[in-house]
N, C-alpha and C positions, 0 to 999 in steps of 0.2 A: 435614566436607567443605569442600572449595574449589572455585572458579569453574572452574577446570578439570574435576576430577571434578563438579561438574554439567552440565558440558560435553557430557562422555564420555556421560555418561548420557543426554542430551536428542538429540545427534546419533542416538544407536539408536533411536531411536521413530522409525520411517520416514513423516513426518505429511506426505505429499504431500496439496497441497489436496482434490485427490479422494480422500481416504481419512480414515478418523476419526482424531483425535485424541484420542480419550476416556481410552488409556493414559498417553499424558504427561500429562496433564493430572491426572488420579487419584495418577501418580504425586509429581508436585510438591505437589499436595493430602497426601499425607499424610508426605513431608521435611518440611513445614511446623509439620504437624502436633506431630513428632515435637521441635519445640522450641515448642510453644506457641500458634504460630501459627492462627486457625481460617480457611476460605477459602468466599467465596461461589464454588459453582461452579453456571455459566449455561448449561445444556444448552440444546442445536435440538430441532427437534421428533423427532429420531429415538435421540435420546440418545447420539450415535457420537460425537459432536463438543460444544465445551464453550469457553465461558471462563471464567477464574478470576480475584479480584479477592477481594485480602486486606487488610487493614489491620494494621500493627503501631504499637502508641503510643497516644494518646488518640484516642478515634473521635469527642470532643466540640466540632473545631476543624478549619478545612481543612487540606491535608498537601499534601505532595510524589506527582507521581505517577508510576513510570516504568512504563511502557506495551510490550511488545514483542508480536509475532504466534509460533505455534509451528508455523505451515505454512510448506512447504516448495516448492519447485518440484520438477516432475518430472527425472529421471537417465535416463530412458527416451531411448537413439538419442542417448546421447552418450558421449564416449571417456576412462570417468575410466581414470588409470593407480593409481588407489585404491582400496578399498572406500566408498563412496556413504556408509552406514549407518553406518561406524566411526572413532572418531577417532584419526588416526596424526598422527606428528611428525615432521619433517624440517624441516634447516636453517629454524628459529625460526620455522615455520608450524606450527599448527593444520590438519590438510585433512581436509573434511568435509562432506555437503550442509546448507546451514544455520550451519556455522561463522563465515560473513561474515552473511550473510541470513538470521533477526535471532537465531539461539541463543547464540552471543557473548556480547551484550549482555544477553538474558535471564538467560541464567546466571549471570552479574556481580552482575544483580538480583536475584534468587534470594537470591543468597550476601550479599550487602545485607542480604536479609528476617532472612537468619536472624541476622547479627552486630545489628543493631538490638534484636533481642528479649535483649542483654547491656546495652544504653547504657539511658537514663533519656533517650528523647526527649519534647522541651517540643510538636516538629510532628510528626504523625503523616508515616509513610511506608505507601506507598498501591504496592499490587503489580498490575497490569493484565496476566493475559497473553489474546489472543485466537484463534480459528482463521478461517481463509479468508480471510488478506489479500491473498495473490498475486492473485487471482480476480474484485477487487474493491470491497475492504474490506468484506465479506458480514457475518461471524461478527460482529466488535465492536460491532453496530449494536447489540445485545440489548444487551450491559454499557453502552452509551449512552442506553437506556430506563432501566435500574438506574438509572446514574446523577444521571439527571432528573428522575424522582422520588425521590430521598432526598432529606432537609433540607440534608445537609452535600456540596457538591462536592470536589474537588482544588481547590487555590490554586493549581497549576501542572501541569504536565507534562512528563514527558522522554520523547522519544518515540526506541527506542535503534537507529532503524535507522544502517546504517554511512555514516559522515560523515568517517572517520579523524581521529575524538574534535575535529574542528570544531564550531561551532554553528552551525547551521541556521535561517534563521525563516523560510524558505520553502518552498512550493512549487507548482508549476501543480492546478488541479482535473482532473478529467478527466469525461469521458461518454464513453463506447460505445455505439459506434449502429449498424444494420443499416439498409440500404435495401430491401426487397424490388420488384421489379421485375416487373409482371405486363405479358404480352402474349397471342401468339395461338397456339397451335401450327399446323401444317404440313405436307405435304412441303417439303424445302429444292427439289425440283425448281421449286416455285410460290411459293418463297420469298419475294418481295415483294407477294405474296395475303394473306401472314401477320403476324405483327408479333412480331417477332425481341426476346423480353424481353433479350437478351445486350444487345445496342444500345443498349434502353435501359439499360441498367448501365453501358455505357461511356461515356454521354454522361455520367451523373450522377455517372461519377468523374469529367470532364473535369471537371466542375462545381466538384465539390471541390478539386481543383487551383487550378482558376480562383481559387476564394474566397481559396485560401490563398495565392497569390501577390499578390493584392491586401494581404492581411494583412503579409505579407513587407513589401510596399513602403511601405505606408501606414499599416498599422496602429499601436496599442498597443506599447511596449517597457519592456523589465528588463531592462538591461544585467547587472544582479546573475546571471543565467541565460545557458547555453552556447549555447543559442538564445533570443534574445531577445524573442520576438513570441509568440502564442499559436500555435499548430500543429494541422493537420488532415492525419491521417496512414489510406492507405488500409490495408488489412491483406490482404484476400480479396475474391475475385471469383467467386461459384460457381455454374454455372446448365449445362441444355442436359443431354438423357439420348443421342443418338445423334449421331451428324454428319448422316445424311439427314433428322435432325427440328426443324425448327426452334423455339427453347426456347419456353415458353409463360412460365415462371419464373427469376427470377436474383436474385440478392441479394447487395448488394454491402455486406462491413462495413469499418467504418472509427472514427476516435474524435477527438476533440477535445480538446486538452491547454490549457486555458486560463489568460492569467494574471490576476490580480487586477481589473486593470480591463477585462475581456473579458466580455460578458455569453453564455454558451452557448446560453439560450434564442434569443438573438438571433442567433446564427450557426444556427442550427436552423432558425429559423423564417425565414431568407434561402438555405436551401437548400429549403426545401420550396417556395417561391415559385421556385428557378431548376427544380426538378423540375417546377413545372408548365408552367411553357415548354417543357420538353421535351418533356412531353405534347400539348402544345399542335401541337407542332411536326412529333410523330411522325403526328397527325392520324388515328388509330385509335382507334375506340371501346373495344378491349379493352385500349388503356395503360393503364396505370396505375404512380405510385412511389409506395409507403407507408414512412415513416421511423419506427423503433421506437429510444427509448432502449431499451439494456440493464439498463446499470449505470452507476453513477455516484460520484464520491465529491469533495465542496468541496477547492477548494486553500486553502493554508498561508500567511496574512499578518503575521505577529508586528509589530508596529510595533518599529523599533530601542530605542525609548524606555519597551517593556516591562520591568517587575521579573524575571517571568524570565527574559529573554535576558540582564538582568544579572548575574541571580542562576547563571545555570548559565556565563556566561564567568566570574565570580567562583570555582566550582570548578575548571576549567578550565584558569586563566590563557590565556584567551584572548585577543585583543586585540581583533575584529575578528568579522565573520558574513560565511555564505554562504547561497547559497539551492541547493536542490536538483533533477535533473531529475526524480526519480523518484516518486512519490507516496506517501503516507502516510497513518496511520488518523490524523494529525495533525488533518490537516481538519475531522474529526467532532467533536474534544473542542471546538475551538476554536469552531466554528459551530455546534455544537446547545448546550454546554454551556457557553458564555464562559470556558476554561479555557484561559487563556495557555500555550501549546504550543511549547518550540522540538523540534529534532530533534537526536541528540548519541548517538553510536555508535559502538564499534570495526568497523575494516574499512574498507575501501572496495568502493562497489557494479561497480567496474569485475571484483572475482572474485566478486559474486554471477549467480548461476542458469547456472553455467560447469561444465565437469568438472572435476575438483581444486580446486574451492572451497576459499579457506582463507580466516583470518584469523591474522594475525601475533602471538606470544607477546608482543609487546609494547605492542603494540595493547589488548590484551586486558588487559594491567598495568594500561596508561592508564586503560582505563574499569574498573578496580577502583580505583584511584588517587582517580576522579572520585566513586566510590560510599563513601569513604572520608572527604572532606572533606564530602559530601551528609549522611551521619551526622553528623558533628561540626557542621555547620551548625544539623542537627535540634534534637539537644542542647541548642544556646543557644536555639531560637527563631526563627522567621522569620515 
């Protein structure tokens, strides 16, 4: 097999986050197999869903890790002119859900795993794949428990979301968060008898807003990033069952994209104090705003003067780093596990979670190219 035909094969497993992934996963588990390989695979509580994490080489020494997710976004209410599930080829594209977002890069790895189990490496190589990253980074937290209790970690990471085989050493953390919004219900004929929970939703995005234009002007910056500042970005506004009733409930969600020197709790805990003004303000004893994180997942700080952001421009030839907008399970190895993380992937995310997703045949070279001197590195030692 080659990096393509594992390709072909991992685009078919249709692992949209909400659906199990336990056949790709099974399935990779025994390609592996089939040349040696053995694989820890890390089921949820329902067994549908899984990650796998294999070692080829010495297990007695830290190693190389490359990292990818095998979920997918949903194709649901979008216009591919392709099939979603299957990989076709036209003018030196790949198109396929996943071919950019991250199965590419996966299957690269993969096909790494298995040419490695022919070389005599001195560093081990370390296989990560996980489920429910789009969603959160949910799935990988379990293989990051694994991780922290074994004796031995990774010495590094390659984390292969698409970068168009740049190197990465960044990227924003994020939280998700819901405001719920309680007030009075009504008739809307007596409407100002009542306390209109919409209102208060729309005062406590004013609020957001608010915050974030202060951030805009005054805040923290990374020029290295397309947006420079940290970001408070709304998504939904949902409340109110008739128009003659005036809502009693609203809830408005929203997230925080933060950068390194931005502390979240602190932006949190400075809207929960403008949400009591609002209450204050609205003068009704059934106000109330309750702020719930959802989900959460640390941003991406590689210091430049890391060994592996050297070591992975040194396979590379790269000259130079970037930082990225999008987030990653990067965060997690870095901040629970001390395991120098950059980010380095075929593709670019501008055709991920898109209809006709692809990732260019040469793209794809490249980070077989990259998995090519990553062996030969192994070999000597690192």
């Amino acid at each position: 097999m080659n990096t393509r035909t594992i390709l072909e094969r991992l685009v078919a497993f249709p692992t949209v986050s909400a659906d199990p992934n336990r056949a790709l996963i099974d399935w990779v588990a025994a390609l592996l197999a089939e040349h040696g390989i053995a694989s820890t695979i890390i089921p949820d509580a329902s067994g549908d869903k899984a990650n796998l994490y294999a070692t080829i080489g010495p297990d007695d020494r830290p190693g190389v890790m490359l990292s990818g997710h095998t979920d997918v976004v949903p194709v649901e209410g979008q216009s591919w002119t392709r099939p979603a599930f299957e990989l076709t080829e036209a003018e030196g594209r790949l198109y396929g859900r996943g071919t950019c977002d991250m199965k590419g890069f996966c299957a690269s790895a993969i096909n790494a795993a298995i040419q490695a189990t022919g070389r005599d490496l001195a560093t081990p190589l370390h296989l990560a794949l996980s489920y429910d990253e789009e969603i959160g980074c949910i799935g990988v937290r379990s293989l990051v428990n694994m991780l922290e209790a074994a004796p031995i970690r990774p010495a590094m990471c390659i984390v292969g979301e698409p970068t168009g085989m740049a190197v990465a050493s960044g990227h924003k953390g994020k939280v998700a968060l819901r405001a719920d919004c309680h007030g009075q219900e009504g008739h809307s004929a007596l409407a100002p008898l009542a306390m209109n929970a919409l209102h208060l939703a729309v005062d406590f995005a004013n609020a957001v807003r608010e915050l974030q234009a202060e951030i805009a002007a005054s805040g923290a910056r990374d020029d290295d990033y397309d947006v420079a500042y940290t970001t408070l970005h709304l998504g939904r506004i949902t409340g109110g069952d008739a128009l003659n009733i005036v809502p009693h409930h609203a809830v408005v969600e929203f997230e925080i994209r933060n950068l390194a020197q931005d502390n979240p709790d602190a932006l949190i805990a400075e809207l929960e104090s403008r949400a009591e003004r609002i209450i204050a303000k609205a003068g009704h004893p059934a106000a109330r705003i309750e702020i719930t994180r959802v989900w959460s997942y640390p941003g991406l700080s590689t210091p430049q003067e890391s060994q592996a952001v050297a070591f992975v421009k040194s396979l590379t030839g790269a000259n130079g780093t970037i930082k990225v907008a999008f987030g990653t399970e990067g965060g997690l190895f870095s901040t629970r596990l001390a395991v120098p993380t950059v980010i380095c992937g075929p593709g670019s995310m501008a055709q991920g979670h898109k209809p006709d997703e692809y990732v260019s045949i040469e793209q794809l070279a490249a980070c077989d190219r990259m998995m090519d001197s990553l062996l030969d590195r192994l070999v000597e030692g690192i």
